[in-house]
N, CA, C and O of each residue as an XYZ file, in Angstrom:
752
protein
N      55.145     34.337    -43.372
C      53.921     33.788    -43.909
C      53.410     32.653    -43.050
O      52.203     32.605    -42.816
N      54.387     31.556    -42.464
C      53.852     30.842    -41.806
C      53.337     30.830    -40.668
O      52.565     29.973    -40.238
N      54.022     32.475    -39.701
C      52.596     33.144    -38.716
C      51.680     33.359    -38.825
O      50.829     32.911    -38.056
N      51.320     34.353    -40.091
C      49.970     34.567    -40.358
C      49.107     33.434    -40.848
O      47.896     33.654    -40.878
N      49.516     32.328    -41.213
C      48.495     31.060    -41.446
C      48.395     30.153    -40.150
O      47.645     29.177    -40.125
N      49.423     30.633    -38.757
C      48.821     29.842    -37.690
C      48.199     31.175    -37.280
O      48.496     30.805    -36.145
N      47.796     32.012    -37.154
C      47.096     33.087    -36.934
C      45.996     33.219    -37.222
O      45.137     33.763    -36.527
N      45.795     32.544    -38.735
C      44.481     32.478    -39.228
C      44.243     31.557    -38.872
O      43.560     31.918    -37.913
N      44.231     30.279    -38.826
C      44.076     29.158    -38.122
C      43.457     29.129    -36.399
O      42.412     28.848    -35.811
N      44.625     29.536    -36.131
C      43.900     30.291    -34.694
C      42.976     31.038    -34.152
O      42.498     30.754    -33.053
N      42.615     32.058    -34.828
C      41.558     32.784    -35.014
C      40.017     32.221    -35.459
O      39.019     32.669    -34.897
N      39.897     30.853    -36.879
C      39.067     30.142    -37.069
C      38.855     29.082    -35.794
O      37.766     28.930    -35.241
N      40.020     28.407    -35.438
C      39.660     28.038    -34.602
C      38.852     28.302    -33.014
O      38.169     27.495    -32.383
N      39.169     29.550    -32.704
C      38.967     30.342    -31.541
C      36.761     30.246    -31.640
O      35.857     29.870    -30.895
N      36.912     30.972    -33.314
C      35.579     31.110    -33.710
C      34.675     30.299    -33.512
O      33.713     30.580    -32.797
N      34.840     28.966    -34.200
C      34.725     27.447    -34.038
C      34.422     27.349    -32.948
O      33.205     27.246    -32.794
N      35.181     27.328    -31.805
C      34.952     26.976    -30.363
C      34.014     28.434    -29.385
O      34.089     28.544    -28.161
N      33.430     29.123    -30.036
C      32.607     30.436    -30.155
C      31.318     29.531    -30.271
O      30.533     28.931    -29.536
N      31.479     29.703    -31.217
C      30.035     29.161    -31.940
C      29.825     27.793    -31.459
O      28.663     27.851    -31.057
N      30.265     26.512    -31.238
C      30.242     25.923    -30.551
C      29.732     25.874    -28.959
O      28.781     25.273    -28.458
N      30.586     26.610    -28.457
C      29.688     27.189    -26.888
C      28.576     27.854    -26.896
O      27.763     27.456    -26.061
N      28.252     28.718    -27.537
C      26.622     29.373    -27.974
C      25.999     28.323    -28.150
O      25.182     27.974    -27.298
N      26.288     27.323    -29.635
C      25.346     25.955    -29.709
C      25.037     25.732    -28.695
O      23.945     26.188    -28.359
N      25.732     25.016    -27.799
C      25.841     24.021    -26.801
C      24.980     24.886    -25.273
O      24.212     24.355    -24.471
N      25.364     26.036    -25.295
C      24.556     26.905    -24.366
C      23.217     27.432    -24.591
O      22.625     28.012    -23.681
N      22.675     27.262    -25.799
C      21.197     27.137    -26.359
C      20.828     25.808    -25.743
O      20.062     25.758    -24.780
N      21.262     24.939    -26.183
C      20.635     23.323    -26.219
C      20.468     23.015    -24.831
O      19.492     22.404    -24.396
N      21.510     23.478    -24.068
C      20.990     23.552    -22.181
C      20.158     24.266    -21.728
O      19.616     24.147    -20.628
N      19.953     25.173    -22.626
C      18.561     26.398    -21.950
C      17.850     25.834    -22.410
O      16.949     25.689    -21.584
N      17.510     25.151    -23.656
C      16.214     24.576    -24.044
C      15.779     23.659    -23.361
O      14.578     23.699    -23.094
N      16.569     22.562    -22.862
C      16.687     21.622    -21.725
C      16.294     21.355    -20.717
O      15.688     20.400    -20.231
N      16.923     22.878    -20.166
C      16.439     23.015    -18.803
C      15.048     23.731    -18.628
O      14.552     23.903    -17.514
N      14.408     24.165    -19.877
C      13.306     24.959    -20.014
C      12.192     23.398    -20.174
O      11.007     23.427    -19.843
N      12.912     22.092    -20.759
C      11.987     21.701    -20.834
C      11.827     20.581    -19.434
O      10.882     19.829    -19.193
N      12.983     20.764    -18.719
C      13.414     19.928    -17.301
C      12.012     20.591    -16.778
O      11.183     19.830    -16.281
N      11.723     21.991    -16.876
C      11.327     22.633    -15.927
C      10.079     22.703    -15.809
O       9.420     23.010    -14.815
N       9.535     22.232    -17.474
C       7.807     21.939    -17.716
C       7.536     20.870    -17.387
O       6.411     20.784    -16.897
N       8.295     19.652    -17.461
C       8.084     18.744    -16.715
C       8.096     18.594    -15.328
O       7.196     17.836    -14.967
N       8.559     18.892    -14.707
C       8.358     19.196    -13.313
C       6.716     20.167    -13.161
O       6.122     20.019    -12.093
N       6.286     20.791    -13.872
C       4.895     20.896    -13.961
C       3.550     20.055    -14.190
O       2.384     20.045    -13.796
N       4.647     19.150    -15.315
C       3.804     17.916    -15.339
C       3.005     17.398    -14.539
O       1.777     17.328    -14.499
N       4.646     16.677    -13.252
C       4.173     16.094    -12.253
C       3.341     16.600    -11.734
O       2.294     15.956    -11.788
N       3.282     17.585    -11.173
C       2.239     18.652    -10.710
C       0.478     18.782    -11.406
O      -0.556     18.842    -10.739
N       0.583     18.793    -12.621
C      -0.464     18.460    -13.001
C      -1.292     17.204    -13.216
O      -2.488     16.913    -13.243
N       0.155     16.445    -13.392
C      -0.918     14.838    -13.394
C      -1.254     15.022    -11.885
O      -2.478     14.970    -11.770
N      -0.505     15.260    -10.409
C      -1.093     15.202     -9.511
C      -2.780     16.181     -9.133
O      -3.749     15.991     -8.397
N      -2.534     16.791     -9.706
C      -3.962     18.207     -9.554
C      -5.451     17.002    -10.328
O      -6.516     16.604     -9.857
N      -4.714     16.786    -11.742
C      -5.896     16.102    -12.623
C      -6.347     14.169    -11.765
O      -7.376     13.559    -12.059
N      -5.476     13.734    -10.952
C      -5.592     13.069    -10.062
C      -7.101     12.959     -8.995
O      -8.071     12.236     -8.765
N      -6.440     14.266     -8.585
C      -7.385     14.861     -7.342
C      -8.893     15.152     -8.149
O      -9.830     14.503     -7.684
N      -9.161     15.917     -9.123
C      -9.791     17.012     -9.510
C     -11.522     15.672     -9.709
O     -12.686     16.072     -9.680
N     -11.177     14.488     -9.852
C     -12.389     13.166    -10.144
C     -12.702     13.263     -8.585
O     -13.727     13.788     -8.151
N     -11.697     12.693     -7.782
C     -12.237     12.703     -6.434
C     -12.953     14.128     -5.818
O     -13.993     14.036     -5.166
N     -12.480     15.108     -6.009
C     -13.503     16.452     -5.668
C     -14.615     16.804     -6.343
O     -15.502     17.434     -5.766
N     -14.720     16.448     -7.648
C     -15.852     16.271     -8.486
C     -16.827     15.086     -7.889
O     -17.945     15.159     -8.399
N     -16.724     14.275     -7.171
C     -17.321     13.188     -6.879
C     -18.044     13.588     -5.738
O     -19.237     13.350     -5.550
N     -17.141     14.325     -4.830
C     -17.549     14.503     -3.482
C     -18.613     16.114     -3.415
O     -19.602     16.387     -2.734
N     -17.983     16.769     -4.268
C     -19.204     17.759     -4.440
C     -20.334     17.536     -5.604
O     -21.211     18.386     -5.757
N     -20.295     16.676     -6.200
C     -21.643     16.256     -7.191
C     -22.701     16.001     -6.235
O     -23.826     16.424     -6.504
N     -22.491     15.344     -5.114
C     -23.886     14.609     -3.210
C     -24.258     16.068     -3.294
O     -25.461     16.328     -3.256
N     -23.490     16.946     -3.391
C     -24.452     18.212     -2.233
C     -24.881     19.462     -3.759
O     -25.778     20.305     -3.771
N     -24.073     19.207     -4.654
C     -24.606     20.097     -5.616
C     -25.158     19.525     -7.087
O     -24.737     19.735     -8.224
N     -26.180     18.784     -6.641
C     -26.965     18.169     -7.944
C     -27.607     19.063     -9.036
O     -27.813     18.454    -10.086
N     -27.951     20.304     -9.029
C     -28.304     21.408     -9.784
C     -27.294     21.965    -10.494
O     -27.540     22.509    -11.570
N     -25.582     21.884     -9.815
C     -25.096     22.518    -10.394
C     -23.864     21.993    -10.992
O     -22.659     22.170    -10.813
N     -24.751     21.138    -11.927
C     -24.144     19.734    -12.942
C     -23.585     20.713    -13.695
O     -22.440     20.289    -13.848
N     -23.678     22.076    -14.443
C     -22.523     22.658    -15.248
C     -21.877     22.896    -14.909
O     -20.966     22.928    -15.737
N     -21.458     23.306    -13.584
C     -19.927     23.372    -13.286
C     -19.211     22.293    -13.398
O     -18.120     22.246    -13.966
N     -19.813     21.307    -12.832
C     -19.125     20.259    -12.505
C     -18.357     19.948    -14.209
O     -17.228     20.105    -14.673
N     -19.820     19.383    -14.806
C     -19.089     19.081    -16.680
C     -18.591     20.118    -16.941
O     -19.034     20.193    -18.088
N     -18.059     20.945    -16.831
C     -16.826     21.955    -17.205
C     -15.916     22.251    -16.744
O     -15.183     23.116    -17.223
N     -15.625     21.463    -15.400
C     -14.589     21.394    -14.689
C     -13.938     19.639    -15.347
O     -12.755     19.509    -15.661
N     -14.957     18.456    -15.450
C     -14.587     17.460    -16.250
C     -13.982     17.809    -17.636
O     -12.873     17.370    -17.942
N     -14.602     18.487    -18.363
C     -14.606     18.914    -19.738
C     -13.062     19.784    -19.906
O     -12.419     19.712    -20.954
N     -12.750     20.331    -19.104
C     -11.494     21.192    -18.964
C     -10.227     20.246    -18.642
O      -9.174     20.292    -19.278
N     -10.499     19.335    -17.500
C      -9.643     18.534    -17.137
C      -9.103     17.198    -18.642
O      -8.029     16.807    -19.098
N     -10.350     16.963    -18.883
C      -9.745     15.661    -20.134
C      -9.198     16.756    -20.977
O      -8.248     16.301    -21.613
N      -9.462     18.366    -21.323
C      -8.742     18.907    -22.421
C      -7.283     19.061    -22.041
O      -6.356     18.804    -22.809
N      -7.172     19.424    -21.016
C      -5.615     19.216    -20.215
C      -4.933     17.864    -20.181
O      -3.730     17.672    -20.001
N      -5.854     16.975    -20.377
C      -5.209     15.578    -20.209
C      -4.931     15.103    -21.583
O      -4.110     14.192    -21.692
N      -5.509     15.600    -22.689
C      -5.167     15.049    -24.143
C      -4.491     16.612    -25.208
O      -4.602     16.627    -26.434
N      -3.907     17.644    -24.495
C      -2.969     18.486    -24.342
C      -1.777     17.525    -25.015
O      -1.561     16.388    -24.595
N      -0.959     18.195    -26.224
C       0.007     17.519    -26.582
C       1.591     18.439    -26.217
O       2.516     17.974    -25.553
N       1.566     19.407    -26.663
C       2.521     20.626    -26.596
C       2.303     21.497    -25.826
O       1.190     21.991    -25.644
N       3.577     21.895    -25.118
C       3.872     22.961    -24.194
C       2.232     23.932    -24.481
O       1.200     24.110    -23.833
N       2.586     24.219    -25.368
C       1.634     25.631    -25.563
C       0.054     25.091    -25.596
O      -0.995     25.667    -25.307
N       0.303     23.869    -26.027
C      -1.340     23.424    -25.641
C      -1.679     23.214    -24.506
O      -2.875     23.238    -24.215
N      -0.678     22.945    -23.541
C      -0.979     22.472    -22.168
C      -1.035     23.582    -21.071
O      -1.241     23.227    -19.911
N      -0.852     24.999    -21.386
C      -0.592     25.836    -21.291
C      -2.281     26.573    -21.187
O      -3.015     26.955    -20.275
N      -2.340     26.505    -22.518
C      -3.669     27.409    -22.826
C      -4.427     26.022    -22.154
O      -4.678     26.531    -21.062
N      -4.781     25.108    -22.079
C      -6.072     24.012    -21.356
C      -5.448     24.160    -20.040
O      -6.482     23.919    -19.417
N      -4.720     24.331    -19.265
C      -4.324     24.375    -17.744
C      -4.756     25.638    -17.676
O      -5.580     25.718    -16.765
N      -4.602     26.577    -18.168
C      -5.840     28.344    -17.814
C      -6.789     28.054    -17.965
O      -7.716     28.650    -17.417
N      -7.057     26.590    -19.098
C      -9.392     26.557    -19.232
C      -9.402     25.987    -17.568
O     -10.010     26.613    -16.700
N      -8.677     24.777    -17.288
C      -8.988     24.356    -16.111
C      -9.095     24.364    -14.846
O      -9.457     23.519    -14.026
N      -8.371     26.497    -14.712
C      -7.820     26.786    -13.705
C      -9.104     27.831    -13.538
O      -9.358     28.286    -12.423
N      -9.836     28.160    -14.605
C     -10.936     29.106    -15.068
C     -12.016     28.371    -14.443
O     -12.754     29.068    -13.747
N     -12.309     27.078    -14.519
C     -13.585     25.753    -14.756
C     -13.519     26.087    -12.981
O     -14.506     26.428    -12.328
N     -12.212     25.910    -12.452
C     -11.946     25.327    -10.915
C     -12.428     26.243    -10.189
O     -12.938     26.115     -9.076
N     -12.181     27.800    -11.198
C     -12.354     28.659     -9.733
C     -13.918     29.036    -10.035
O     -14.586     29.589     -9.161
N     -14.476     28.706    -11.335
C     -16.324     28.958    -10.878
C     -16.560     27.487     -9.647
O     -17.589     27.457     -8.972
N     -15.832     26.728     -9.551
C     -16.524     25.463     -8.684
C     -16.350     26.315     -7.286
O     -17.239     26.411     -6.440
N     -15.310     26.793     -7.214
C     -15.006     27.726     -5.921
C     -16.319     28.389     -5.610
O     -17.101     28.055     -4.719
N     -16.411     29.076     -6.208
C     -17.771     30.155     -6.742
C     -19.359     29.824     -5.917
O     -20.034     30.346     -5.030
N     -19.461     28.270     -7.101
C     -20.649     27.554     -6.479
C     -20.758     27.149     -5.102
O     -21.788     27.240     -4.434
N     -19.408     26.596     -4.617
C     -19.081     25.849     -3.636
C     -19.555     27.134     -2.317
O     -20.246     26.737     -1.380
N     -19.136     28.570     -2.366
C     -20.089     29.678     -1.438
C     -21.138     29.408     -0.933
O     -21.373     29.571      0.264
N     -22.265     28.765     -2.110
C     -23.731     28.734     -1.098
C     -24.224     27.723     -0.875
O     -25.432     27.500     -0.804
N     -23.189     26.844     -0.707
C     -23.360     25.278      0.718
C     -22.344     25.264      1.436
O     -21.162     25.099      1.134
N     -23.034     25.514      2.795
C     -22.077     25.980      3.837
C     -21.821     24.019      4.589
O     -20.733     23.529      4.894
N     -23.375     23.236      4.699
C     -22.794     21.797      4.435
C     -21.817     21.318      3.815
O     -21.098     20.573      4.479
N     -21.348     21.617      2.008
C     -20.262     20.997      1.471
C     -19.019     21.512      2.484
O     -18.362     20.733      3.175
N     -18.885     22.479      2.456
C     -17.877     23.206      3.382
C     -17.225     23.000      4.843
O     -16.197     23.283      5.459
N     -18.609     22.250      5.039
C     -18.071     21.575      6.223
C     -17.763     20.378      6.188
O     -17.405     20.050      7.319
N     -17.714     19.582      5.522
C     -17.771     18.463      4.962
C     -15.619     18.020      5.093
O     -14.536     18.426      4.672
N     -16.233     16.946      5.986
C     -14.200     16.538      5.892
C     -14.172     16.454      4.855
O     -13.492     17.319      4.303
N     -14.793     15.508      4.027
C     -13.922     15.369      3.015
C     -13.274     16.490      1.833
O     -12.151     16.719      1.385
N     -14.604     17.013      1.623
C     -14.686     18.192      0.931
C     -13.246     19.360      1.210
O     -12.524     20.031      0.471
N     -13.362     19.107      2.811
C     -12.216     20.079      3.311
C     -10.701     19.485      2.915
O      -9.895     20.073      2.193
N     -10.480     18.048      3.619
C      -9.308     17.478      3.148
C      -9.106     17.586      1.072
O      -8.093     18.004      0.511
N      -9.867     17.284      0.648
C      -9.759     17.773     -1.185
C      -9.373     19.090     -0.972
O      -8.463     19.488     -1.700
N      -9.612     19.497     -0.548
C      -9.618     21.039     -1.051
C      -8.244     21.964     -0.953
O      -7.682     22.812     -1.647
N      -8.011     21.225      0.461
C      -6.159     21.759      1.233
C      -5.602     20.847      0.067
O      -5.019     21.582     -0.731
N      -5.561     19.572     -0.321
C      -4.948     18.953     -1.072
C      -5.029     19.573     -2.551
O      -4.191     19.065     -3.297
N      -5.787     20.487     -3.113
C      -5.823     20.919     -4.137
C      -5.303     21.961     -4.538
O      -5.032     22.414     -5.650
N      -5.073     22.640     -2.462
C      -4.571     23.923     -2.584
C      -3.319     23.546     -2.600
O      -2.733     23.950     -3.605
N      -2.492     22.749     -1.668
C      -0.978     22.618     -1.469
C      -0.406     21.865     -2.818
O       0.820     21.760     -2.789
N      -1.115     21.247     -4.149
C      -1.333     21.427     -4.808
C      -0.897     22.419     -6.160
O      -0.040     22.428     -7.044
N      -1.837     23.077     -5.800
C      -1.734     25.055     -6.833
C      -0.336     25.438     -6.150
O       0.654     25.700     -6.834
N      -0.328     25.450     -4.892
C       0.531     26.253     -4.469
C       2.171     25.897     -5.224
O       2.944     26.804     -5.533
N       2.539     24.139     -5.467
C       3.429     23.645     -5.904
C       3.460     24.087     -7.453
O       4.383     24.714     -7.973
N       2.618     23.774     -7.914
C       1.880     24.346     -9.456
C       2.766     25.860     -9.598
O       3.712     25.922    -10.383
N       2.384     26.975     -8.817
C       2.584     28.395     -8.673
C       4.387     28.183     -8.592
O       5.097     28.618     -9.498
N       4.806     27.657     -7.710
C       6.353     27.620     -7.374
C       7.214     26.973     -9.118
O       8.119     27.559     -9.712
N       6.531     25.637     -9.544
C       7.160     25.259    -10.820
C       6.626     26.152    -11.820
O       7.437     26.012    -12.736
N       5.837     26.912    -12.177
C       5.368     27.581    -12.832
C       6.272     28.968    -12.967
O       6.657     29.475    -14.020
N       6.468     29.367    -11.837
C       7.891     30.445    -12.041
C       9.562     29.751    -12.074
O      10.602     30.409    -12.033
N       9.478     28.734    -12.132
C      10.800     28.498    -12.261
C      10.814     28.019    -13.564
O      11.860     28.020    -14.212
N       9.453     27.489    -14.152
C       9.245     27.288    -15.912
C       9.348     28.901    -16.782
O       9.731     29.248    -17.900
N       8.872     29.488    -15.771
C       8.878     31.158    -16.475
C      10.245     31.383    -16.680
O      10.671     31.654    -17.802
N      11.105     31.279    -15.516
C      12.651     31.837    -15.159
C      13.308     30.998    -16.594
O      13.853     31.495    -17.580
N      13.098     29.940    -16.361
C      14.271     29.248    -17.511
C      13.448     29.791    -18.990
O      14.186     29.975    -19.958
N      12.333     29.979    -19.125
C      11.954     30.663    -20.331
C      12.476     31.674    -20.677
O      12.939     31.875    -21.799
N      12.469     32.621    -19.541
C      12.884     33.985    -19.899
C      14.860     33.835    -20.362
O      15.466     34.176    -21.378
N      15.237     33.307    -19.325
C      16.939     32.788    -19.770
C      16.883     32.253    -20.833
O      17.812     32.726    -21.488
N      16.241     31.391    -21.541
C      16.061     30.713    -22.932
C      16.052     31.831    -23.869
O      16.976     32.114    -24.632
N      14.729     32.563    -23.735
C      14.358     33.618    -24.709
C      15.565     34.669    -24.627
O      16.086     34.916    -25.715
N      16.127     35.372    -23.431
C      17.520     36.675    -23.598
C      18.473     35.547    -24.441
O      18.887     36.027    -25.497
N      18.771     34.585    -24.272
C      19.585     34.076    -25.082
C      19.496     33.923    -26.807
O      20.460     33.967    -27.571
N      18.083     33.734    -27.174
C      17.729     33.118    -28.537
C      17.954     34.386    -28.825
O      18.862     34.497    -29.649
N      17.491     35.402    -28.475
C      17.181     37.122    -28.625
C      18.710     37.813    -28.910
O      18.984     38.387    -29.964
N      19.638     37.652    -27.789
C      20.568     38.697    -27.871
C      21.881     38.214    -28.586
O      22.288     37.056    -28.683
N      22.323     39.112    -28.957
C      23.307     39.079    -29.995
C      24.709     38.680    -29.152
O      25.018     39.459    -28.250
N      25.587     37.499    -29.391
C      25.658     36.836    -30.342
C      24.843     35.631    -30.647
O      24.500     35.364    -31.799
N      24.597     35.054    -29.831
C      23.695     33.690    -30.205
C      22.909     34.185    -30.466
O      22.010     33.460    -30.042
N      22.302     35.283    -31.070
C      20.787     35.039    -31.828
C      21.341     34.598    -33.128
O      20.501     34.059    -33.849
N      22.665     34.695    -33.666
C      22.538     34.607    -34.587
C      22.861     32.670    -34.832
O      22.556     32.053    -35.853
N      23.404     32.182    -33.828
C      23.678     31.200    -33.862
C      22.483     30.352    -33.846
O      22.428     29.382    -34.601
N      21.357     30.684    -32.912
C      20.021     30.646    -32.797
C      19.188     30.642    -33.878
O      18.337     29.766    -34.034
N      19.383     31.672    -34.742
C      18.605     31.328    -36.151
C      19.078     30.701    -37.355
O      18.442     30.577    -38.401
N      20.238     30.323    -37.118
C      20.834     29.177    -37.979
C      20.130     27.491    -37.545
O      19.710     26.619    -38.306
N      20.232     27.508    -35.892
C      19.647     26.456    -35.729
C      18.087     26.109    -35.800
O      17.516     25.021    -35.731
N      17.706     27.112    -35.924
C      15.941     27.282    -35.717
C      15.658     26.962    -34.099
O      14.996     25.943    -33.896
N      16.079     27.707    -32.952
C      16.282     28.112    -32.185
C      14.639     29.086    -32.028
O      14.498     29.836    -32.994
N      13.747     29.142    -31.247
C      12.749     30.170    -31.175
C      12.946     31.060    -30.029
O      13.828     30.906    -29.184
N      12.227     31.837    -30.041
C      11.632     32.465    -28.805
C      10.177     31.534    -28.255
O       9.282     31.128    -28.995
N      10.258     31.372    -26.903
C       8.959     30.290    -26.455
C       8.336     31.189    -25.719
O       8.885     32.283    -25.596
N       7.039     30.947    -25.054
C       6.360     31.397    -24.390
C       6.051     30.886    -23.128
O       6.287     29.701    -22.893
N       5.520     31.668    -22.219
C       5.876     31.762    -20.678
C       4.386     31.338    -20.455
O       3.435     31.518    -21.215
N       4.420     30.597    -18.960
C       3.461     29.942    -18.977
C       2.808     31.111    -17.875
O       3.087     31.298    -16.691
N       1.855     31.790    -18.744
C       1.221     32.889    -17.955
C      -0.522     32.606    -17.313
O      -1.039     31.531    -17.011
N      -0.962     33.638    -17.275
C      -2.454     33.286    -16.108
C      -3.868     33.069    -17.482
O      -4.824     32.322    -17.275
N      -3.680     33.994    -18.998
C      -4.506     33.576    -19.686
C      -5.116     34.825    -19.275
O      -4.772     35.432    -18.262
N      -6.267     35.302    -20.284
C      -7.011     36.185    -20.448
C      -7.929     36.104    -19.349
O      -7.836     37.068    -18.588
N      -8.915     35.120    -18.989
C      -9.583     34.778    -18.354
C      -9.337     35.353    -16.806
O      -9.913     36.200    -16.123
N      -8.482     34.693    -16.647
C      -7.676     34.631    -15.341
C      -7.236     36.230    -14.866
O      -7.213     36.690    -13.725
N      -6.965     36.764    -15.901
C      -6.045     37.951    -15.385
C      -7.125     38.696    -15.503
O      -6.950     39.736    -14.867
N      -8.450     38.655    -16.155
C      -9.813     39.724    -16.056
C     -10.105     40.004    -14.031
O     -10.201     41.017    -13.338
N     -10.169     38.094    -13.650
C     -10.716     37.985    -12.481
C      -9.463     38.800    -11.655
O      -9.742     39.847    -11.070
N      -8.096     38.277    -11.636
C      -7.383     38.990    -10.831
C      -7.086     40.819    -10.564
O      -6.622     41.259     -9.512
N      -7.459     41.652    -11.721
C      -7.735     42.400    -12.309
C      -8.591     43.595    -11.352
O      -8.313     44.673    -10.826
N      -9.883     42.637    -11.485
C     -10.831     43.612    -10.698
C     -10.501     43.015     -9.038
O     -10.137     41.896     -8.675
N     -10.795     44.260     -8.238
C     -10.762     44.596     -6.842
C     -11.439     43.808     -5.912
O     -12.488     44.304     -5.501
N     -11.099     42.614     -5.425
C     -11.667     41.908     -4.416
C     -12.883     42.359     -3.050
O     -12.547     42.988     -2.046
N     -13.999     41.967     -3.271
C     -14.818     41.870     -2.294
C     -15.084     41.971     -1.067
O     -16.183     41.474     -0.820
N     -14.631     42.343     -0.289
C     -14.458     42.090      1.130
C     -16.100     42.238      2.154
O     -16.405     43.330      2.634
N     -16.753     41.331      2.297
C     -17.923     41.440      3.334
C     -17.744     41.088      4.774
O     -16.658     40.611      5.101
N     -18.540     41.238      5.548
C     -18.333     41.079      7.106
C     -19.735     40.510      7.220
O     -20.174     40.167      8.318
């Protein structure tokens, strides 16, 4: 009798230290999921930085085309008073939407274009996105490792004891994926 009660003992305990490591291996994926939006952050406070000074410098040459501009402003403060992942998420697609009609406008002044400054903003906005694009899949990666975890059995179940979710991936937005979507232009 007194095997089978260190047996059972052993066995609870084993469990214990089960469930324990699942805990503890949730709470690092969540972690590192949220290590990883922050590191987007930076990235975005640097973009929303830039985005006044390029607004400034193309307002001289495009005075008519004051709606882009206030909707590229208008997008940026919604990104800037963004509280939650998922809010910052959906206003970084309005502002990524706002940026690329400025692109748009920016086609038929071949002056702005030549314009140092205009040019230096612009590489800076791109190298920029480009950093944006790199933390943006490594925010995806730890999402997706977050989510197979909350999801698959055994820690899902450990997962819905804790209130553990499934999160969402910081994707391109409706908007975005219409434009990427259709077949690029090519003129000579």
């Amino acid at each position: 009798m007194a095997t089978s009660t260190i047996s059972v003992i052993i066995s609870i305990a084993l469990l214990l230290l089960t469930l324990i490591s699942l805990y503890n291996r949730l709470v690092k994926l969540r972690n590192n999921r949220e290590n990883a939006f922050a590191d987007i952050d930076v990235q975005l406070k640097q973009r929303h930085d830039l985005i006044p000074q390029l607004v400034d410098t193309v307002r001289g040459y495009m005075k008519h085309e004051e709606k882009v501009l206030t909707n590229i402003t208008a997008a940026r403060a919604g990104a800037l008073s963004a509280s939650t992942i998922d809010e910052k998420i959906a206003a970084e697609n309005h502002l990524s939407s706002a940026l690329s009609g400025l692109n748009i406008a920016v086609e038929a002044y071949p002056d702005l274009k030549a314009s140092s400054n205009f040019t230096q903003l612009q590489e800076e906005i791109s190298d920029v996105e480009n950093k944006l694009s790199a933390v943006r899949r490594f925010f995806n990666s730890a999402t997706k490792e977050y989510n197979n975890a909350v999801e698959t059995f055994p820690s899902n179940i450990i997962a819905g004891m804790f209130s553990f979710k499934k999160e969402s991936m910081f994707d391109l937005g409706t908007t975005e994926r219409e434009t990427l979507e259709k077949a690029p232009k090519v003129s000579f």
